[in-house]
C-alpha positions in Angstrom: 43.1 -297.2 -0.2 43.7 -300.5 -0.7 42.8 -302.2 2.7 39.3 -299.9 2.3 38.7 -302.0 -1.0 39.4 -305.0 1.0 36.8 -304.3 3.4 34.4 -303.4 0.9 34.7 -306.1 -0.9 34.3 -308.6 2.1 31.4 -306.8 3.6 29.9 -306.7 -0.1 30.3 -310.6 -0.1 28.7 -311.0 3.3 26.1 -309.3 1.7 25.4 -311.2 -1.0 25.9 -314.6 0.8 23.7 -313.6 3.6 20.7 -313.2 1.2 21.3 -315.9 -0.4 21.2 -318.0 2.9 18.0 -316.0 3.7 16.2 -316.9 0.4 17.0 -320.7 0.2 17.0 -320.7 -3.5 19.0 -323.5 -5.3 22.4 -322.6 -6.2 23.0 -319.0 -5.0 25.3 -319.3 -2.4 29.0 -320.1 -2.6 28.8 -323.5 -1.4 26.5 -324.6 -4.2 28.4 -322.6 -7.0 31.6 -324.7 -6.1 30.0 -327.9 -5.8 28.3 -327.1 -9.2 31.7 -326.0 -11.2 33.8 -328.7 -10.0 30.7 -330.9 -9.8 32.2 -332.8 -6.5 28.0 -334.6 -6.1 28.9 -336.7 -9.3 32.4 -336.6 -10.0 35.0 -338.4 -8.2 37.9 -336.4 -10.6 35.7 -333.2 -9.5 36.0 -334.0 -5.9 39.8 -334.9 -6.2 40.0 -331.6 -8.5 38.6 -329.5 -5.5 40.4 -331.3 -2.9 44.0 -330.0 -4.6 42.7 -326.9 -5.8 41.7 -326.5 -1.8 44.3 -327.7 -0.3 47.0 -326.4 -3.2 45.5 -322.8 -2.3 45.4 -323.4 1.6 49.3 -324.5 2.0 50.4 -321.4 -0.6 48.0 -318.7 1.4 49.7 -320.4 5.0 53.2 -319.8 3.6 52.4 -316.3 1.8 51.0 -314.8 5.1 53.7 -316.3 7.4 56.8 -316.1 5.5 55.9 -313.1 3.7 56.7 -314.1 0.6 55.5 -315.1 -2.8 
């Protein structure tokens, strides 16, 4: 059950960010959203707040996956 939600899930968001690349609207994709909420065009702290948050998630995900753990 749970891998089917998985792949509905990610197919839904391919979805949704491939009309939003289609449409060229302002701040519909991903990309945009995340630059908007940590505000990384006019915030050095935002920048440095997505940088850990990124990299924070990226080295937890990494070990998850390959240690199986956590």
């Amino acid at each position: 059950m749970w891998p089917a939600i998985w792949i509905a899930w990610t197919c839904a968001f391919a979805v949704f960010e491939m009309i939003a690349l289609a449409n060229r609207r302002d701040d519909d994709t991903l990309s945009e959203n995340v630059r908007r909420l940590f505000r990384t065009r006019t915030s050095k702290a935002g920048r440095a707040a997505f940088a850990v948050t990124w990299f924070g998630f990226s080295g937890w995900f990494a070990l998850h996956i390959l240690t199986e753990t956590m």
